[in-house]
N, C-alpha and C positions, 0 to 999 in steps of 0.2 A: 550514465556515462557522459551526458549533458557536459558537464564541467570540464572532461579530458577535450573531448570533442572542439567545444569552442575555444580551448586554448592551444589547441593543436592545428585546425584548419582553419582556412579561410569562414570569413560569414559569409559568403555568397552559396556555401552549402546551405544552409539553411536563412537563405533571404527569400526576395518574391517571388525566384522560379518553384522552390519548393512547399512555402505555402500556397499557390495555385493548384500544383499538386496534390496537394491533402483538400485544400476543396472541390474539386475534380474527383476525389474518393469520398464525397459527403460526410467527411468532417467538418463540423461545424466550427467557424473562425468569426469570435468577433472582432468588430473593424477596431477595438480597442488594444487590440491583444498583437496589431500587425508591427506597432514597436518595437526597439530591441531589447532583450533581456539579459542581462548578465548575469549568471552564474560560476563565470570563472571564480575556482579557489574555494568553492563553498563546502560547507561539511551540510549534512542531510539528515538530521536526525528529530526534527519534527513537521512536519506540512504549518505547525502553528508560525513558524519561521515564516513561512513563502505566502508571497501574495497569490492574490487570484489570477493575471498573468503569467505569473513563472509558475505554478501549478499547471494552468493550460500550455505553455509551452513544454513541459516536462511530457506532456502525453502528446504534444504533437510530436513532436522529434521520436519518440517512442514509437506512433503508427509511422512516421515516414520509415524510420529503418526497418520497421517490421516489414512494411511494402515493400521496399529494394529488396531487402535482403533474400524474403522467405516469397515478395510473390517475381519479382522482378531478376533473383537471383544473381543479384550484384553484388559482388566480392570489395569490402568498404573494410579496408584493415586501419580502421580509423586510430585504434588503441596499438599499434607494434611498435614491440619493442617495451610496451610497460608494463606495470604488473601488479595486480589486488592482492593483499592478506587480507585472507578470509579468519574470523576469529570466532569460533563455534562455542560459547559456552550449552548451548543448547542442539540440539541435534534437528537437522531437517531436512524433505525431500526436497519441496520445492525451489526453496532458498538455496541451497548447498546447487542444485541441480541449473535452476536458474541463473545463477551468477556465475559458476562455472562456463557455462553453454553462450551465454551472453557476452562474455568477457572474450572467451576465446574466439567467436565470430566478428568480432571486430581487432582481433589481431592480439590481442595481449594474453597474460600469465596470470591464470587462476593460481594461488598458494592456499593451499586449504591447512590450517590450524585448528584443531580440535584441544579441548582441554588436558592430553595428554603429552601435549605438543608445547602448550602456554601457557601457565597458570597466573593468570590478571590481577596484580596484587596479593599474591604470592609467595612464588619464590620469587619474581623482579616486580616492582610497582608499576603501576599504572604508569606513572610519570620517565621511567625511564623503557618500557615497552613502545612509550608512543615515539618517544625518539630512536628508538633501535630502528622502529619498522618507517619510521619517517625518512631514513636514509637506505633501507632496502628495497621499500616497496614505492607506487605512487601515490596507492589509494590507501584505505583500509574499510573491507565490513565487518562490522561485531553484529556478532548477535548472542544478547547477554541477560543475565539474572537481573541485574539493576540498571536503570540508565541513570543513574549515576554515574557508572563507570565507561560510559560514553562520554560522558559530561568531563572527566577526568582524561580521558584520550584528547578528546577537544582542545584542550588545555594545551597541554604539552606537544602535539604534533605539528609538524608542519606542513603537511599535507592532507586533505576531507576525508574526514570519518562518516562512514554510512552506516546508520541504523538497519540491521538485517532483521532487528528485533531484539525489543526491551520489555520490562514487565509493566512501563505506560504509554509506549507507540508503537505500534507497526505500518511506517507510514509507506514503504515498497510495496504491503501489499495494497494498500487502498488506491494507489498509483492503476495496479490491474484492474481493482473494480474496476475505478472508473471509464480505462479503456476499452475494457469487456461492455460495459452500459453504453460506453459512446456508440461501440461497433453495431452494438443490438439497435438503437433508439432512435440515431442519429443524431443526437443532441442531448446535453445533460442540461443546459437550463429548463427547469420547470419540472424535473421528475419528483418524484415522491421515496426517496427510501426509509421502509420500517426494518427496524433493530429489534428483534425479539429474541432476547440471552442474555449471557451474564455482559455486567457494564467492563468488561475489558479494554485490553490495549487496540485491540481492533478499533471498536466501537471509538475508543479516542480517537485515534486517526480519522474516523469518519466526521467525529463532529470540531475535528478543526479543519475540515476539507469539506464537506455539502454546503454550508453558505455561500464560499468563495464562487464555488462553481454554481450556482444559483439552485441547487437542489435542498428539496423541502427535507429535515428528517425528523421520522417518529421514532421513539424508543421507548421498548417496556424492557422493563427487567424486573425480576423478583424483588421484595422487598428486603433488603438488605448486600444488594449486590448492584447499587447504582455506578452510575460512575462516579469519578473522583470529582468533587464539591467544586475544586478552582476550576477545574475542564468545564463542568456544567456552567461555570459563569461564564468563561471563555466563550464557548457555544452560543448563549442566548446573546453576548454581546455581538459575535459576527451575525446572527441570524437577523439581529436588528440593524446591523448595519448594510446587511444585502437585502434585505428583502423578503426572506424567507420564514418559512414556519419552523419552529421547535419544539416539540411535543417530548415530554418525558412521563409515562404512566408506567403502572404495573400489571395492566391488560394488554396481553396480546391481540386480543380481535380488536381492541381502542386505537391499539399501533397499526395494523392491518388494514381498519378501514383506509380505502380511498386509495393506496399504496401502489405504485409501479413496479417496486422490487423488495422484494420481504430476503432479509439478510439473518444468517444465524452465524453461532461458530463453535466452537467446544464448552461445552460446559465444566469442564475440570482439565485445567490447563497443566502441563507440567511443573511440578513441584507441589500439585494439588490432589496427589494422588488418596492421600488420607483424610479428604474432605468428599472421597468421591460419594459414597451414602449419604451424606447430608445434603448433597450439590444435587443429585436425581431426585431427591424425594423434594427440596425445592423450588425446582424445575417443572414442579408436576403442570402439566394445562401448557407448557411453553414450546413442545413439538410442534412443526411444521406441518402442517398436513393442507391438502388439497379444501379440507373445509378451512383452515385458515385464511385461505388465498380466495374464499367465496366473498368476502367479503371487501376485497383489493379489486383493483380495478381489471378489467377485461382485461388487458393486456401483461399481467402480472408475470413477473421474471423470478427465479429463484438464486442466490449468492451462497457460497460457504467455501473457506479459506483452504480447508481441509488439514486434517483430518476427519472425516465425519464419520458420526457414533448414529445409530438409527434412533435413538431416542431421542435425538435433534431437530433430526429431520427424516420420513419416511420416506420408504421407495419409492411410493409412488410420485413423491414431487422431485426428489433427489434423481428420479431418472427420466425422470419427463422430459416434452421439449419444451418446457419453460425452465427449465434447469440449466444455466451456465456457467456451470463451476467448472466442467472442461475447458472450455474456451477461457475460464477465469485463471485458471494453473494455468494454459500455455504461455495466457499474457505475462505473468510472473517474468519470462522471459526476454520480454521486450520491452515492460517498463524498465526491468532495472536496468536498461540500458541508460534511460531519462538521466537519474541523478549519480549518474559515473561520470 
């Protein structure tokens, strides 16, 4: 909610007295990053959009209101008075639950739309939904079968459309990683995260987001389940241009080695439910398991978006305390506060 925010208040809410504050809570601030960033008016529907400052501004603003709000419990109705359509082609807990929760503690009106409710291209086009809801609502999230049809909201609205999730980014969630790892680490330059699963919309998100932020990534995925060919050039070209390593293999103990945080996520996504026997059988060798994580480094963290299936990941690491997929759902939370 970044965008509302700064065109709603003053900057001195988020000027030098409040980055103090966030280093004061050992978030890590480079002296690069203490500029100011604009995001007024923006729509959010890939991290490949955002530089490596407005990505770290996006999770700072994120941990300061999480600290007001949830530790300091200050009443910040930054949003009244405004109001999200929420646009569900797909069903979900954390999204639906997060954005709701998030929206309405800073004072605005969650509108939840489900596809019984909207039909995108339809019964009304894309092009005149975006203007209906451009004069009702302030905001809009989708979260859709194509992002194409983001692409198309884009277009025609006048007001930021937010990717709640598409079948090539989910960049709100990797927003949470990253806050979940900052909170764990105290710093994301110089981590190491492995990607062991299928090359999905996750997995994008991450690899147009770990350069910027200085972190290393490894990825295995089965053969025939990489990611998408333009992403992968995308990736190696930010990796060379920060600094960082890019690994793409089809062994997971290859991705594993060395690793700070070993990342999974579902292996048969919705709409993929008749590919699921051919998706487990080759997945086989790609669970998570504590011998996985033997081979990562001592301090090895566990990621998953959720929903998790055991044959992803087992109990024993899924419930450990190197597991912070808890803490990774609450952030859900608090980042999407960031790009509202």
């Amino acid at each position: 909610m970044t965008t509302k925010i700064l065109a709603m208040k003053n900057s001195v809410f988020y000027g030098l007295k409040t980055l103090q504050s966030i280093h004061a809570r050992n978030f890590s601030i480079g002296a690069q990053a203490l500029g100011p960033v604009n995001l007024k008016g923006r729509s959010f529907l890939t991290l490949k959009d955002f530089s490596s400052d407005e990505i770290k501004h996006l999770l700072w603003v994120s941990s300061d209101l999480k600290h007001r709000i949830k530790h300091e419990k200050q009443y910040l109705p930054l949003l009244q008075g405004k109001s999200i359509a929420m646009i569900f082609e797909k069903r979900s807990t954390r999204t639906r639950m997060s954005t709701e929760t998030g929206f309405s503690l800073l004072g605005g009106h969650p509108c939840f739309l489900t596809s019984q409710d909207i039909h995108l291209g339809v019964n009304e086009s894309s092009t005149d939904t975006a203007r209906v809801l451009s004069g009702l609502s302030d905001i809009v999230l989708a979260r859709v079968n194509s992002h194409t049809t983001l692409e198309e909201l884009v277009k025609d609205a006048s007001i930021p459309i937010i990717n709640g999730l598409s079948d090539l980014y989910h960049p709100i969630q990797i927003l949470a990683d990253f806050l979940t790892l900052q909170e764990h680490y105290g710093s994301l330059s110089g981590l190491t995260i492995s990607w062991i699963g299928d090359g999905n919309n996750v997995l994008h998100s991450f690899m147009m987001t770990a350069a910027k932020l200085g972190v290393h990534l490894r990825v295995a995925t089965p053969k025939g389940y990489d990611p998408d060919s333009s992403i992968i050039q995308e990736a190696q070209r930010l990796s060379k241009q920060h600094g960082t390593q890019f690994l793409l293999t089809s062994d997971p103990v290859e991705a594993a080695r060395g690793s700070n945080v070993l990342v999974t996520d579902t292996w048969v996504s919705m709409g993929q439910e008749e590919e699921k026997k051919q998706r487990i059988k080759d997945f086989l060798g790609y669970q998570i398991t504590m011998q996985t994580g033997s081979v990562a480094k001592p301090d090895w963290t566990f990621l998953h978006c959720l929903p998790r299936k055991q044959e992803e990941v087992d109990d024993q690491v899924f419930y450990s305390p190197r597991s912070l997929v808890f803490p990774e759902a609450e952030n859900r939370k608090w980042t999407i506060m960031g790009p509202h």
